[in-house]
C-alpha positions as CSV (number, residue, x, y, z in Angstrom):
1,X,0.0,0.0,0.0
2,X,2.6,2.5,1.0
3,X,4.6,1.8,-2.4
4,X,1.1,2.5,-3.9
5,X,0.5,5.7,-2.8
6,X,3.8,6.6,-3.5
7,X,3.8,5.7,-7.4
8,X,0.6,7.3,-7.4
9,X,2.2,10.8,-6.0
10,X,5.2,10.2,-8.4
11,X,3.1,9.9,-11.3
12,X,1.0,13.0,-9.8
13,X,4.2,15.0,-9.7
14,X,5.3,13.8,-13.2
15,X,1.5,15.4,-14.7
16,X,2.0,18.0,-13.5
17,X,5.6,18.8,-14.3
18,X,4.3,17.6,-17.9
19,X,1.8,20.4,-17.7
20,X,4.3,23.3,-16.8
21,X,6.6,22.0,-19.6
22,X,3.7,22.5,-22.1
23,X,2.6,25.6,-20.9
24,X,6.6,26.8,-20.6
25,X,6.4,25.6,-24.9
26,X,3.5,27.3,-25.6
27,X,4.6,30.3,-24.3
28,X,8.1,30.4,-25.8
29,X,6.5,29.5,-29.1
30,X,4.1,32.7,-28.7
31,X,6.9,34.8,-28.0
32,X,9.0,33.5,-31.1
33,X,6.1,34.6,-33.6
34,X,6.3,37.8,-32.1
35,X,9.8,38.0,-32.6
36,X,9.7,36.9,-36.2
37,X,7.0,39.6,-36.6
38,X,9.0,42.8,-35.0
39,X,11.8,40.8,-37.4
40,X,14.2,40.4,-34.7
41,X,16.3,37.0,-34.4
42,X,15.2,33.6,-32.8
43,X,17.3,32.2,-30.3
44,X,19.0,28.5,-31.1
45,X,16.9,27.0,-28.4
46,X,13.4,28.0,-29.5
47,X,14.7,27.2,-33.4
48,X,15.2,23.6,-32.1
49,X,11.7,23.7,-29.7
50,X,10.0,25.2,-33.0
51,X,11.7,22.4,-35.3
52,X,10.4,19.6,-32.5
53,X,7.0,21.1,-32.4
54,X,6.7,20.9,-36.3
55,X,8.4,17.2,-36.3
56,X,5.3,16.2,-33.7
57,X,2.7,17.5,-35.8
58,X,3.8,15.7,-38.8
59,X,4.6,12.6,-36.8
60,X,0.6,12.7,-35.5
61,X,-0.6,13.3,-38.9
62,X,1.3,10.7,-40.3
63,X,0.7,8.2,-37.5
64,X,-3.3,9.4,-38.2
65,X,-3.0,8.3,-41.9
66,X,-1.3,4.9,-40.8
67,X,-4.0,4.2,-38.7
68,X,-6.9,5.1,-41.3
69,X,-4.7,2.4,-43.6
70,X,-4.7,-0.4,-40.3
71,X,-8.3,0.0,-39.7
72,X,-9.2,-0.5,-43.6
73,X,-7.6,-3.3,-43.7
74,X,-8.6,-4.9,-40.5
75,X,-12.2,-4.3,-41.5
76,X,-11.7,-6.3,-44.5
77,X,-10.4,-8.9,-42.9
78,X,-12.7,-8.7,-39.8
79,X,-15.5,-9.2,-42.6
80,X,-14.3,-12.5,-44.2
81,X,-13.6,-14.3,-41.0
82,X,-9.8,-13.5,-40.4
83,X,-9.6,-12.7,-36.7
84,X,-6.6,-13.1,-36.3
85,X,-5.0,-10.8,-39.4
86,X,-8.1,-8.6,-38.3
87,X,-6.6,-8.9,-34.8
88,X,-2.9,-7.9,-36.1
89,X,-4.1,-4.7,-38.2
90,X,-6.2,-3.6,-35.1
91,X,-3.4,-4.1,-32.6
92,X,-0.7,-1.8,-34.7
93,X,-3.4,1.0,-34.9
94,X,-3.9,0.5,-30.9
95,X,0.1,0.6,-30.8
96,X,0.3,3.9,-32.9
97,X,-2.1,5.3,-30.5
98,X,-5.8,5.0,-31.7
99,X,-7.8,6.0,-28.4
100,X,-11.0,5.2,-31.0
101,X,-13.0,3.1,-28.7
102,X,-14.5,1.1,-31.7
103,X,-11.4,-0.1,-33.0
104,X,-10.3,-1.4,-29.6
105,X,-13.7,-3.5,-29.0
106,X,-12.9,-4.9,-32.5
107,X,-9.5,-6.3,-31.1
108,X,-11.2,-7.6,-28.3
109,X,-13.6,-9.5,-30.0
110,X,-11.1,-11.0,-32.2
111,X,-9.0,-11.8,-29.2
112,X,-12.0,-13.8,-28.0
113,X,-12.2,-15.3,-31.7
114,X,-9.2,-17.0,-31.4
115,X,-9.0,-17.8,-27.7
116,X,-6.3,-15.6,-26.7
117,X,-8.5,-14.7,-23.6
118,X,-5.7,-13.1,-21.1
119,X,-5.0,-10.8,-24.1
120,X,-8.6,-9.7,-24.2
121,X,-8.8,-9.4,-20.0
122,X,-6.3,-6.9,-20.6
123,X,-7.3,-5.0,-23.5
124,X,-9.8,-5.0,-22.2
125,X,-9.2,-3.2,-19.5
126,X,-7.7,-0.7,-21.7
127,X,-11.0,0.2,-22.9
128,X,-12.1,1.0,-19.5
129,X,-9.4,3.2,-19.1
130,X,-10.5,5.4,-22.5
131,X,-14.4,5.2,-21.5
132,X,-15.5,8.0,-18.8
133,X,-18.1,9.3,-17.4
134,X,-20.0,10.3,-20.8
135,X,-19.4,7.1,-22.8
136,X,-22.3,5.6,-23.7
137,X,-23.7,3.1,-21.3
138,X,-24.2,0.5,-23.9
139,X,-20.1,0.2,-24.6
140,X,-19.2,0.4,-20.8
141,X,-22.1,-2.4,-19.6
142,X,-20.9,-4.9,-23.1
143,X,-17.5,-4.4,-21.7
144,X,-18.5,-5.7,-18.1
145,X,-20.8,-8.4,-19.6
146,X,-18.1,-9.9,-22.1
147,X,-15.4,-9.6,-18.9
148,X,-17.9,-11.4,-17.1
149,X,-18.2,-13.9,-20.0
150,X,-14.2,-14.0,-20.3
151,X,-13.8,-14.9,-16.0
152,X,-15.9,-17.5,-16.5
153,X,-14.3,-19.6,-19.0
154,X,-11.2,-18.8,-17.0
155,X,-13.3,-20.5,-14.1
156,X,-12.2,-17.1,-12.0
157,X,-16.0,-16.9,-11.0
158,X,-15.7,-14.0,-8.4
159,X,-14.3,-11.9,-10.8
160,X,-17.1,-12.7,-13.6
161,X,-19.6,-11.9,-10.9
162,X,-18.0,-8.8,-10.2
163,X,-17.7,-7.6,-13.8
164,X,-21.3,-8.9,-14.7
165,X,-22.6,-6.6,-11.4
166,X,-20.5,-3.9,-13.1
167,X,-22.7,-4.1,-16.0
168,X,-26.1,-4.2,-14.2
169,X,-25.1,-1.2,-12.2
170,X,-24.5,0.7,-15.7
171,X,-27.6,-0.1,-16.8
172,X,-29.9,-1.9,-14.3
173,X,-32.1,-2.6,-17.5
174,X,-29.5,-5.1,-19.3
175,X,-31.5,-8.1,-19.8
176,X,-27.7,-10.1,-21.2
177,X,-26.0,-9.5,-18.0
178,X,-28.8,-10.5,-15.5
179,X,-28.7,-14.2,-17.7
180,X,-25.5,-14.5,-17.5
181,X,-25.2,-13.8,-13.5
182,X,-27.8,-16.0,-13.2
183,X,-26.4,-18.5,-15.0
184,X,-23.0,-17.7,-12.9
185,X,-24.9,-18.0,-9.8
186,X,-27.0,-21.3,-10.9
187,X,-24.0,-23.5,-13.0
188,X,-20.6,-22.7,-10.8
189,X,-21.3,-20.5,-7.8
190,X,-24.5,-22.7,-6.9
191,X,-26.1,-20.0,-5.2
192,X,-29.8,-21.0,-5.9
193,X,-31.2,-18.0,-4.5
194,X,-29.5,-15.3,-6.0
195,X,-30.0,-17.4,-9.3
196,X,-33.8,-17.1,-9.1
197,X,-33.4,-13.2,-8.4
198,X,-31.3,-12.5,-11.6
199,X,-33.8,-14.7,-13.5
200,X,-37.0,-13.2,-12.6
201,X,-35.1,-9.8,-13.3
202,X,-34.7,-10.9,-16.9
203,X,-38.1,-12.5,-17.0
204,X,-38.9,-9.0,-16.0
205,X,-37.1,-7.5,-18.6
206,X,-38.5,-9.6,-21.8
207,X,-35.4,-11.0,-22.3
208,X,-34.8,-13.2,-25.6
209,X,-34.1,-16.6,-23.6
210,X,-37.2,-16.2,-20.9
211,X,-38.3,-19.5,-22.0
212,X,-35.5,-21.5,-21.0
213,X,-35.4,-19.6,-17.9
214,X,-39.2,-19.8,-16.7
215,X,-38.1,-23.7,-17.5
216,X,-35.1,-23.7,-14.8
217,X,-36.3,-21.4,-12.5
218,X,-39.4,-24.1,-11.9
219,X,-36.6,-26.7,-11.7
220,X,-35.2,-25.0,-9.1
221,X,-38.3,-23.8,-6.8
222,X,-39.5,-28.2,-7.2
223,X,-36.3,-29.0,-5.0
């Protein structure tokens, strides 16, 4: 815990150092346009901090083209079946810096297409990190339900509760995730009572499967 806190102020310390640095840029930058403009001469340093700054934008805009050219091609490949070539051209646009959430729940899903399952745990857990606050609730609660879905073949069943609860709590109204709790609860955790809750829930909610559920529910309430 101790070391904890104390990465967490050495990373606090190191943002906002970060932030002084940019601002110290910006403001040398300014003052070299103004220079240029009264015609007086730039100093060596701000030549070379000018000469960066330039380098960086054409770096992002070339990286930006590279991963318009990735995602075409993963597309294309994520449309004939090829997860795992799908998988490779998505994975170079996440390593050039893509923060697009869509193209990292496309690696995911080919991650699960080809069973590489710790990889998809993780990248997962990347896409948490991009969602906030005013992502749409349908990405965040598919990314707890499919987490939840991911645990459980890894038989870590505490942790697939946890993530499918994640998901409910996003959206209480998630028919997928109170199924799949339920099924949690009524196949490995053999907790017969919270089974039956999440199943009436989905009952409740018209889910697609409430057949097969009004089915095991009676099987469980004749013991």
């Amino acid at each position: 815990k101790e070391v904890s806190e104390k990465h967490k102020e050495a990373l606090s310390q190191l943002s906002e150092e970060k932030k002084r640095a940019d601002k110290l840029e910006k403001i040398l930058l300014e003052l070299s346009e103004k220079l240029e403009e009264e015609g007086k001469p730039v100093t060596e340093a701000v030549a070379r901090l000018r000469d960066k700054k330039e380098r960086k934008v054409q770096d992002e805009s070339e990286s930006k083209k590279a991963i318009e050219r990735l995602l075409i091609i993963g597309n294309n490949l994520y449309t004939k079946g090829d997860y795992a070539g799908a998988g490779d051209a998505y994975s170079a646009a996440v390593e050039l810096g893509s923060q697009d959430v869509p193209i990292h729940l496309r690696l995911c899903k080919c991650l699960i297409e080809t069973q590489d399952y710790d990889k998809a745990i993780s990248q997962y857990a990347k896409v948490l990190e991009i969602l906030d606050e005013k992502a749409p609730k349908e990405q965040t609660r598919q990314v707890y339900n499919n987490l939840g879905w991911l645990y459980t073949q890894q038989k870590k069943y505490r942790e697939a509760e946890t993530a499918y609860l994640k998901a409910v709590k996003t959206d209480p109204s998630y028919a997928n995730a109170y199924y799949n709790l339920g099924l949690l609860y009524d196949k490995y955790l053999r907790d017969e009572l919270a089974a039956v809750d999440c199943f009436e829930k989905y009952i409740d909610l018209k889910g697609e499967r409430t057949a097969y559920v009004q089915k095991r529910l009676a099987e469980i309430r004749e013991k």
